[in-house]
C-alpha positions in Angstrom: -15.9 6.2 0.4 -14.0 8.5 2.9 -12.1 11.1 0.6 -9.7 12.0 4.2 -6.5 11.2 4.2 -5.4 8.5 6.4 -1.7 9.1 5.7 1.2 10.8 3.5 3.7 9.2 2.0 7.0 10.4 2.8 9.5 8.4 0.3 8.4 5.8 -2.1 10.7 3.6 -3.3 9.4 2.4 -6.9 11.7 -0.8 -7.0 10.6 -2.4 -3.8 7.2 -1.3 -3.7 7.9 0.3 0.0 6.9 3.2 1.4 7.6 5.4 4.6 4.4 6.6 5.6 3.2 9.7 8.1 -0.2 8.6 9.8 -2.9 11.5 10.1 -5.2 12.0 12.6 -8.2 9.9 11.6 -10.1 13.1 10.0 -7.4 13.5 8.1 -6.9 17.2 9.1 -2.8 16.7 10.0 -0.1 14.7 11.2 -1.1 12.0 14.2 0.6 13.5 17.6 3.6 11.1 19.2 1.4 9.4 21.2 -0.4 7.6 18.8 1.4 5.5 15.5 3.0 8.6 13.5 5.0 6.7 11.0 5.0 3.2 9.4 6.5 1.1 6.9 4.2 -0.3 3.9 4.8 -2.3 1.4 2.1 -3.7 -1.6 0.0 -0.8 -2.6 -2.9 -1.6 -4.5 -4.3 1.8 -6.8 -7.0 0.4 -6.9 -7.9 -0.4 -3.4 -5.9 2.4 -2.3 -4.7 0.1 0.3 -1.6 -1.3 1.6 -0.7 -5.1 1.6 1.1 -4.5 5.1 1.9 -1.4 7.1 4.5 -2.1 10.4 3.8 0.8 12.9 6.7 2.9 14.1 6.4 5.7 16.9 10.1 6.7 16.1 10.9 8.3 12.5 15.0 7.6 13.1 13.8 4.2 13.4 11.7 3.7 10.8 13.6 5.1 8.4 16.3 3.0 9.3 14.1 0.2 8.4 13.2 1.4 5.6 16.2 2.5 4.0 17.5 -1.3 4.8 14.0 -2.5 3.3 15.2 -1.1 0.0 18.3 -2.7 0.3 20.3 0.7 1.2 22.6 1.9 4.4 22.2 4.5 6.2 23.6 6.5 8.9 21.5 9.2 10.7 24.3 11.7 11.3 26.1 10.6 8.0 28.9 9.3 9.5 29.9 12.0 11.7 29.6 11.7 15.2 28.0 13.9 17.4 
């Protein structure tokens, strides 16, 4: 079993089982540059797997918070309302 890991979880929400997730670099040792698949939305995690059920890859964190924020059935707006 590989004890690196493969990602961080940023928010979880509990209610819809999602996450917002921070990929590593595939030691482990810190977060994936831009040019690879920083970020992602998962849903399904399985403790005892320690696996996801899906994970969509994002290379944008505004955008993938977006989605996930609407995933859990919230709104919200980047610049909270104001505009800049």
């Amino acid at each position: 079993m590989n004890d690196k890991l493969d990602h961080f979880v940023l928010e979880y929400d509990g209610e819809s089982g999602i996450a917002l997730l921070a990929m590593t670099e595939g030691d482990g040792s810190r977060i994936a540059d831009g040019a690879g698949l920083p970020y992602a939305l998962a849903r399904g995690y399985d403790a005892d797997a320690r696996t996801w059920e899906s994970i969509e890859p994002f290379v944008d964190v505004t955008r993938v918070k977006l989605r996930y924020e609407k995933a859990c059935g919230r709104e919200y707006v980047p610049t909270g309302g104001k505009k800049l």
